[in-house]
C-alpha positions in Angstrom: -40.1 182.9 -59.9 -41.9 183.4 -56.7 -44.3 180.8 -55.1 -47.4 181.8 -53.5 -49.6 180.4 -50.9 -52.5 179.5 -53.4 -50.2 177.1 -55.2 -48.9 176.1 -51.5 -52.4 174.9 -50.6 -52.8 173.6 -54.2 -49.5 171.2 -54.3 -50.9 170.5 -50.5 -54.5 169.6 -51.4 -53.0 167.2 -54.4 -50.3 165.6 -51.5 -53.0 164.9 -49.4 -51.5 167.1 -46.6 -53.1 169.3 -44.0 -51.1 172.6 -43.7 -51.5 175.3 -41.3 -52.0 179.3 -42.6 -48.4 179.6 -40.8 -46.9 176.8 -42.7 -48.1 177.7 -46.2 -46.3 180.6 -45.4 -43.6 179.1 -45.1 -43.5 176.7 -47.1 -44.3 179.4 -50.1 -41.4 180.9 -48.9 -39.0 178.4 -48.5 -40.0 177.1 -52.3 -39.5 180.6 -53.8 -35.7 180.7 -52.2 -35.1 177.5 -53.2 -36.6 178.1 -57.1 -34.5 181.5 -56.9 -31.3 179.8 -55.9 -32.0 177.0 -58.9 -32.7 180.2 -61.0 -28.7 181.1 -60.5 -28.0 178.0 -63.4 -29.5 180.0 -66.0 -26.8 182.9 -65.4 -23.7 180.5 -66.1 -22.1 179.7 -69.5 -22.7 175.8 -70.5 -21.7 176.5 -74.2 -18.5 174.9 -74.0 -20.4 171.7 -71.8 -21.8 168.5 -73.3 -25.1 167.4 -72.0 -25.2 164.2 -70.0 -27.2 161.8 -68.0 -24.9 160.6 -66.0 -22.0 161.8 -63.9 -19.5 158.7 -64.7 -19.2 157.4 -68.6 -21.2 154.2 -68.5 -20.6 151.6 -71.2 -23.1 148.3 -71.4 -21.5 145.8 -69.1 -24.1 143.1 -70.4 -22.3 139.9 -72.1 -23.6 139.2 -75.8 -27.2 137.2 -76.0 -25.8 134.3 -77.2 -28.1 131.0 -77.7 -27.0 128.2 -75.3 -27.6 125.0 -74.0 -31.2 124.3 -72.0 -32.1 122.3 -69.0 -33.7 119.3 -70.2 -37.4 118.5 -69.0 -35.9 116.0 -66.3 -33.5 118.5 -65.2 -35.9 121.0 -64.5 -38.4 118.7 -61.9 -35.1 117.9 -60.2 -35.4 122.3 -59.4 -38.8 122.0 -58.1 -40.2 120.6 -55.0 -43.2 119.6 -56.8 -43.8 118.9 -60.5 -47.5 118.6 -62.9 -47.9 117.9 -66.2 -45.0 120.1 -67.4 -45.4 122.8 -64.9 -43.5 124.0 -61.2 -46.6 123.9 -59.1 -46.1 126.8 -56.7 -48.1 127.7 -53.4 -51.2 129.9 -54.2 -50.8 133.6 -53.6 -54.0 135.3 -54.7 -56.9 134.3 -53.2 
């Protein structure tokens, strides 16, 4: 698969970026070598390979969601520097 500059100046115009003529030209270049080199996958045998996500087994290290004893009402204001009606009363962050 080759790159060329108008999808250069297309990926460019979506980034946002400024490119000069000399760097699409590069940069179509250096795209097409790297999606050529990529391309070298598709030549090897993975038949014999399981598909994975992940490089290491990963097993759930989460404990099991068990119910549990709460914080009583007076418990909680003793957490909060200031305590309404029910509520923590926080600083105000959106104007």
């Amino acid at each position: 698969m080759s790159i060329d500059i108008s999808t250069v100046e297309r990926t460019a115009e979506l980034s946002k970026l400024y490119l000069s003529e000399d760097e699409k030209k590069e940069f179509a270049g250096q795209l097409s070598d790297i999606l050529e080199y990529v391309e070298k996958i598709n030549t090897l045998d993975t038949s014999g390979v399981q598909p994975t996500d992940h490089i290491i087994p990963n097993v759930n290290v989460f404990r099991e969601d068990e119910v549990g004893q709460s914080l009583t009402h007076d418990e909680l204001k003793l957490n909060a520097p200031e305590f309404d009606r029910g509520h923590f009363v926080v600083p105000k962050i959106i104007e």
